[in-house]
C-alpha positions in Angstrom: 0.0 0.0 0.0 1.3 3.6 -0.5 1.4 6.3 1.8 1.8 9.8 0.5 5.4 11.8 2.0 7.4 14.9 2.4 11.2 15.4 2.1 12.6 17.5 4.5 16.1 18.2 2.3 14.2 17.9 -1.3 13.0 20.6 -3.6 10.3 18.1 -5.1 7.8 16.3 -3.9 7.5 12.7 -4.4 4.3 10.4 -3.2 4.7 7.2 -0.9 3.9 -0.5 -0.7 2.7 1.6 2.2 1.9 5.0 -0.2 3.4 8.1 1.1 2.7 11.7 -0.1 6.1 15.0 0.4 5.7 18.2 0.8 8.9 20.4 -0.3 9.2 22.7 3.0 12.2 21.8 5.5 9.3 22.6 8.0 7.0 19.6 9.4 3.6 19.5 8.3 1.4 19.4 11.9 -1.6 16.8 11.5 -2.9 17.7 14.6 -6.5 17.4 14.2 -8.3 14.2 16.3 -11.8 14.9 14.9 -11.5 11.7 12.5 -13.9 8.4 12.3 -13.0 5.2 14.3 -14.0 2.4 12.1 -15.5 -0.3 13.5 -13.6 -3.5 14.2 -15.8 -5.8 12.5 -15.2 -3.3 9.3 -12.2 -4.8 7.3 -10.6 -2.1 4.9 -7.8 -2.3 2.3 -4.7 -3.6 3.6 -6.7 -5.5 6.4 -8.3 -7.6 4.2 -4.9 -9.3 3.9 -2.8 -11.7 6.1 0.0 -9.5 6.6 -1.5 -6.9 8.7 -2.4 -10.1 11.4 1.2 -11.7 11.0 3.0 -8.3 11.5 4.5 -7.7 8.1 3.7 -4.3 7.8 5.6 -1.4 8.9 3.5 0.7 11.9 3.0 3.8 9.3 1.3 6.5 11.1 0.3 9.8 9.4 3.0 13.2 10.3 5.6 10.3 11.1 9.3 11.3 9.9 10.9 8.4 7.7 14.7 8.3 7.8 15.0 11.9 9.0 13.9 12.9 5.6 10.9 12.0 4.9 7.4 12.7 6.4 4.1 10.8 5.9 1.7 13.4 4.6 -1.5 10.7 3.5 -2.6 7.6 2.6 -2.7 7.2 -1.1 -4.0 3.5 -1.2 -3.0 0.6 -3.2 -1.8 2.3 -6.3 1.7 2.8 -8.2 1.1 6.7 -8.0 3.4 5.7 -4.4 6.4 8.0 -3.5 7.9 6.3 -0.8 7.2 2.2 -1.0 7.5 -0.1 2.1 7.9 -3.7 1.6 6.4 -5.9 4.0 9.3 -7.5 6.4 9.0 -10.8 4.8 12.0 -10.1 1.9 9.4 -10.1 -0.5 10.1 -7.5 -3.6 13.7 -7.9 -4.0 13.5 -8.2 -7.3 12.3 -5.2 -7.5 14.6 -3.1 -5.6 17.3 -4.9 -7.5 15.9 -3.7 -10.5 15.6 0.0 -9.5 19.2 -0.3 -8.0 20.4 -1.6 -11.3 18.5 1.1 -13.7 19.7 4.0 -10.9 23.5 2.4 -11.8 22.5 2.9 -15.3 24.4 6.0 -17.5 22.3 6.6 -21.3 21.6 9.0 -23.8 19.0 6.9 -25.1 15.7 8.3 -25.0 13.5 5.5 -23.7 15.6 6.2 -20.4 13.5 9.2 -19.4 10.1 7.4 -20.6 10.7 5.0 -17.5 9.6 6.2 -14.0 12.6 6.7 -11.6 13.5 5.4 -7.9 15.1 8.6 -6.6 16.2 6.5 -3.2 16.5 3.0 -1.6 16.7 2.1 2.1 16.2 0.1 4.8 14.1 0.9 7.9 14.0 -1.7 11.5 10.2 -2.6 12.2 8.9 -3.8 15.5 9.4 -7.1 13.6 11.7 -7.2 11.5 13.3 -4.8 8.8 11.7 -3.0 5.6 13.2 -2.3 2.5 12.1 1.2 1.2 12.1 2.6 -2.7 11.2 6.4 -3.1 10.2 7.5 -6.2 9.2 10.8 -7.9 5.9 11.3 -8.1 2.9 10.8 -10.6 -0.5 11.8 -11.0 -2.3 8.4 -12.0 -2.4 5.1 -13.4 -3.9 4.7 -17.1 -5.9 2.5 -15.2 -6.9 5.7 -13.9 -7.1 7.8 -17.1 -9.5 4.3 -18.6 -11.8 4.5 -15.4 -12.8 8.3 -15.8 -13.1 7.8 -19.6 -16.9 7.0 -20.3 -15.5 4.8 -23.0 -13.0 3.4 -20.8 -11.1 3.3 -23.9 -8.1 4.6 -25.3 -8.6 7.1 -28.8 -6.6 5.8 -31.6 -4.4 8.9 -31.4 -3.7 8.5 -27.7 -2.8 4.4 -28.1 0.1 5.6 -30.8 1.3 8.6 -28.8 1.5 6.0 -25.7 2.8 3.5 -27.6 5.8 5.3 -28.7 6.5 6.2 -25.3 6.5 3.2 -24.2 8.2 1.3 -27.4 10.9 3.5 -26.6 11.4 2.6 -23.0 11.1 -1.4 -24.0 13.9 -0.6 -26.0 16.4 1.0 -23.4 15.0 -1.9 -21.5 15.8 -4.2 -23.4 19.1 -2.6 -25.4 21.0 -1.3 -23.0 19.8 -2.0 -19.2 19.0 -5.7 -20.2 15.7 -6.0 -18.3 12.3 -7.5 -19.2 9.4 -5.7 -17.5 7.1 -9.0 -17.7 4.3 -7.1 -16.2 2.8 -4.0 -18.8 -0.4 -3.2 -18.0 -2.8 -0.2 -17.5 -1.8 -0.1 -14.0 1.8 0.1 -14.5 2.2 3.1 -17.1 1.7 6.1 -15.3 0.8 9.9 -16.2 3.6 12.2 -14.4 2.3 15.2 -12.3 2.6 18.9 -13.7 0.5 20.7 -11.7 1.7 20.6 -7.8 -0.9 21.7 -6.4 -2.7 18.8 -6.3 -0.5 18.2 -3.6 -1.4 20.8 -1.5 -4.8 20.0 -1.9 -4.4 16.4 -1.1 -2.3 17.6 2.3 -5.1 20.3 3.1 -7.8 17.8 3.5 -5.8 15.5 5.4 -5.8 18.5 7.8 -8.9 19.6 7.6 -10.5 15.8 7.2 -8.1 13.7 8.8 -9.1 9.8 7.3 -10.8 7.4 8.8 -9.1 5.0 10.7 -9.1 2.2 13.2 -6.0 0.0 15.2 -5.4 -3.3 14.7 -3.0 -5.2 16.6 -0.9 -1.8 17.3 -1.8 -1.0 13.6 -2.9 1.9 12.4 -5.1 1.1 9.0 -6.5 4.1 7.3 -8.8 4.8 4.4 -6.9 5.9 1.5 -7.8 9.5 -0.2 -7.3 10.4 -3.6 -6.3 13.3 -5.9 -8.8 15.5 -7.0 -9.5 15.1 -10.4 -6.7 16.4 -12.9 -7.6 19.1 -15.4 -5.9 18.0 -18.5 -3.2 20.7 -18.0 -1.9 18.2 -14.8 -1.3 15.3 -16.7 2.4 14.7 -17.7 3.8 12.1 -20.0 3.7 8.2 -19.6 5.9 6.8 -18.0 6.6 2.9 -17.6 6.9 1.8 -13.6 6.6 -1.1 -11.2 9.5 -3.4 -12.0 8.5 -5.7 -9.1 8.0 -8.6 -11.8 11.6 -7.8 -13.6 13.8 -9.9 -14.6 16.9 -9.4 -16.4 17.4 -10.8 -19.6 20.5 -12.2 -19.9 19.3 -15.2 -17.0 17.3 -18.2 -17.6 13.9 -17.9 -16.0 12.3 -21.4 -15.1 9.1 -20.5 -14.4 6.1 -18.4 -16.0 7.2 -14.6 -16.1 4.0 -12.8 -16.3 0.9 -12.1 -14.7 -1.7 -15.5 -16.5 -4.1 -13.2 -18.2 -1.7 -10.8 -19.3 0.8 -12.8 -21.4 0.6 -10.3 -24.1 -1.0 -8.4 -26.0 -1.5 -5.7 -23.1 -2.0 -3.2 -26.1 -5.1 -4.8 -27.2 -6.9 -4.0 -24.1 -6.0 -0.2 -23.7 -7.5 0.0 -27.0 -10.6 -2.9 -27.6 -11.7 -2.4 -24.1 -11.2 -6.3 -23.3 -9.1 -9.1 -23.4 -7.6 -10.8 -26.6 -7.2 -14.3 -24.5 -9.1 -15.0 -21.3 -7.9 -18.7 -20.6 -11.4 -19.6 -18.8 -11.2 -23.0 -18.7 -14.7 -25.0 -19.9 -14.3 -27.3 -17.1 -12.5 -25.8 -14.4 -14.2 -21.9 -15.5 -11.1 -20.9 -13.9 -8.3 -19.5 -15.7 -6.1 -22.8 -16.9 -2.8 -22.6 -19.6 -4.2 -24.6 -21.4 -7.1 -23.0 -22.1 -5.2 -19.8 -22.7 -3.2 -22.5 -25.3 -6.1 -23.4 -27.1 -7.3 -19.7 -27.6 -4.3 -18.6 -29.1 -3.7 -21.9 -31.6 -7.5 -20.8 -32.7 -6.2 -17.3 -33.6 -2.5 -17.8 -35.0 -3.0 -21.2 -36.0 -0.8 -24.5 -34.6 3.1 -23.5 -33.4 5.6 -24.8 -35.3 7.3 -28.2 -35.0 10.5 -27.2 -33.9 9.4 -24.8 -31.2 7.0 -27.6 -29.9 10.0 -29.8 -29.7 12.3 -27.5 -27.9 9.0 -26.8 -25.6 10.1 -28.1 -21.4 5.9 -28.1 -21.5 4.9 -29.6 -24.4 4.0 -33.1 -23.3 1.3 -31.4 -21.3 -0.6 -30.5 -23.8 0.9 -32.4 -26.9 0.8 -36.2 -27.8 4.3 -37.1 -29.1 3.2 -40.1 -31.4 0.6 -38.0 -33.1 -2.4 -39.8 -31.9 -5.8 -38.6 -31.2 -6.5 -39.3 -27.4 -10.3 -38.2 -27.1 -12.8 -38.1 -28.9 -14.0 -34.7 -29.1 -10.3 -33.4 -29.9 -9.6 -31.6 -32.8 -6.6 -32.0 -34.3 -3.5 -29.7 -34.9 -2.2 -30.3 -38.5 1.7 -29.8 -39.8 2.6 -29.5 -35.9 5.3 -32.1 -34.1 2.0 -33.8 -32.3 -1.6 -33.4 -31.6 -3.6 -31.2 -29.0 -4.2 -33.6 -26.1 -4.9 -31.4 -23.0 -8.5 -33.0 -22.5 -10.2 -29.6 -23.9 -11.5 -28.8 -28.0 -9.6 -25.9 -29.3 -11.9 -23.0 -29.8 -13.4 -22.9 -34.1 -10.7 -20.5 -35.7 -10.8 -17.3 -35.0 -9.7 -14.2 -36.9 -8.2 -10.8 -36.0 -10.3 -8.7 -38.4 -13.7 -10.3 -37.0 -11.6 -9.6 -33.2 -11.6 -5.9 -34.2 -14.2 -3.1 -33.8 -13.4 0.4 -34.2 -11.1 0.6 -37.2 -12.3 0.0 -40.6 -10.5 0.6 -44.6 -6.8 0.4 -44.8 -6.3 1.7 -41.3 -7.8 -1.3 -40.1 -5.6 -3.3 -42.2 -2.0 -1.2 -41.1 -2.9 -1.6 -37.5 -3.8 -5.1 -37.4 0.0 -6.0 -39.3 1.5 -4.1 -36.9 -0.1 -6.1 -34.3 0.8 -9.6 -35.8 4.3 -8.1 -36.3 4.0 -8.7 -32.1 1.9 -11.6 -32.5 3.9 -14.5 -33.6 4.6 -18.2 -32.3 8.5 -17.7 -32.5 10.1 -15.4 -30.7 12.7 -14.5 -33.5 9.9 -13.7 -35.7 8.5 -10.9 -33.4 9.6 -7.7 -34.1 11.7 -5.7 -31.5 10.4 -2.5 -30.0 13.1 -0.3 -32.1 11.5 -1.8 -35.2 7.8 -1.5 -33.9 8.4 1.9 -33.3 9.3 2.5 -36.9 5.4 1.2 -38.3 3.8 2.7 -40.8 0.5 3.1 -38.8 2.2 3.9 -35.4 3.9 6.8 -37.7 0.6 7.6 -39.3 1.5 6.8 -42.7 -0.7 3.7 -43.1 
């Protein structure tokens, strides 16, 4: 959870996985005001609702407390990557990400996609009552495009705003990728961010925590609070995408035995900031819970079966594939020109197609859009374009 903070020896501000709002002033903000709501014990709220407040993993945050000597906690901002300062629960959870942030801060480019990546300004570790938390501090942004998606009555991106984020964040993949050697893994509405132009947002957000201290209540020598929000940006706040969260990083140059992305979201994020919905849901017939294979057999119906030599070099494949060919049930359909057939117990999906998949665009823009997204959209990975070519497309340049 994020908590929102002030640094006492900063001339920014930054915000607070315990959220944490700053104020720029050398002078301590006084929260002073006791005329806030108890909550009920009975009532379980945002962090509560998980296992970690009752084992003690969090670190006691209390609003107007002083972090490092530097740092003071100015509001809860809730569950949201918008977070200045992040505490990690005590239970070494998250090192991947601080590794990351320590690696990228290590980092000296030119390249571009450097400054389309949101930065950790600080790392650190603090001593709990049990046990000690590792601390990132960031600088701060406005929102989430999660965010921007929710307030939009569409909750859709324009075509116009997809290419203008997509070449943002093309351009960070490929400093990623290039240069810093890192795989994000985890791309999603919630994790490309809008930066903050307008500061007084902030002094908004601290005035009502004044004025209206939150809600609260103390569990176990706890304090949980309600988280409060921004007021809504005028367009004249928001500030470029940025691409954040690297808490499911890994670096590129290791071998990675297991899966390396959130299930629904192996790829293509980009479909959903712009269709409104998922290309593959992986709800499994039998189980109606997502299942691989299910994911599997939706994307064989849309790209048609993998090839036989990926298939063989597949650690996996004799889940889902019988080596000898044979057809082991009886409603299975069968995979032709592949290294074996389909034998995970479930029908592969009638084929599909990515023009009927499609709504919004029609003409030859349809047409550019949908090559550039089976430029992404291939079985082998040497056949997918990287994100310095992608950024070079005809229709993400507008000349489709």
């Amino acid at each position: 959870m994020r908590y929102a903070l002030i640094p006492r020896s900063m001339s920014f501000y930054w915000y607070s996985i315990k959220n944490l709002l700053i104020d720029p002033k050398s002078q301590l903000i006084s929260f002073k005001n006791t005329n806030f709501n108890i909550l009920p014990p009975d009532q379980k709220i945002e962090e509560e609702v998980h296992d970690s407040v009752s084992k003690g993993r969090y670190y006691p945050v209390k609003i107007g407390d002083v972090i490092q000597q530097k740092y003071q906690v100015l509001g809860k901002l809730g569950m949201r990557n918008t977070v200045v300062l992040k505490i990690f629960t005590n239970d070494a959870q998250n090192r991947a990400e601080i590794n990351a942030y320590k690696h990228l801060m290590g980092m000296r480019s030119k390249h571009p996609g450097r400054n389309r990546i949101r930065n950790a300004i600080d790392y650190f570790s603090i001593q709990g009552p049990n046990g000690e938390h590792h601390c990132l501090v960031h600088e701060p942004m406005l929102e989430s495009t999660q965010e921007l998606l929710r307030r939009n009555p569409t909750h859709r991106f324009t075509e116009d705003l997809l290419k203008v984020f997509l070449q943002y964040l093309l351009s960070a993949l490929d400093y990623l990728h290039t240069e810093a050697l890192l795989i994000h893994t985890d791309i999603s509405a919630f994790n490309i961010l809008l930066g903050l132009e307008d500061q007084s947002i902030i002094k908004k957000f601290v005035q009502a925590e004044q004025e209206h201290p939150s809600p609260r209540k103390e569990v176990q020598g706890y304090t949980v609070y309600t988280s409060r929000a921004f007021d809504s940006p005028s367009s004249k706040s928001i500030g470029e995408p940025l691409l954040g969260d690297f808490g499911s990083a890994v670096f590129g140059d290791a071998e990675r035995p297991r899966n390396a992305q959130p299930n629904v979201y192996r790829a293509p994020e980009i479909w959903d900031l712009f269709e409104g919905r998922h290309m593959f849901n992986g709800r499994d017939p039998k189980s109606e819970k997502y299942m691989t294979r299910a994911h599997l057999a939706e994307i064989f119906a849309l790209l048609g079966p993998p090839p036989p030599e990926l298939l063989k070099a597949g650690k996996r494949t004799a889940e889902f594939f019988d080596e000898d060919g044979k057809d082991i049930s009886e409603n299975q359909t069968m995979i032709n020109d592949s290294a074996g057939d389909w034998k995970a117990e479930i029908p592969i999906p009638a084929r599909a197609c990515l023009e009927d998949s499609e709504e919004r665009l029609d003409g030859s823009n349809k047409e550019a859009f949908l090559r550039f997204m089976r430029k992404m959209m291939q079985w082998r990975p040497e056949d997918r374009q990287s994100a310095k070519q992608l950024l070079k497309d005809d229709w993400l340049n507008g000349r489709s």
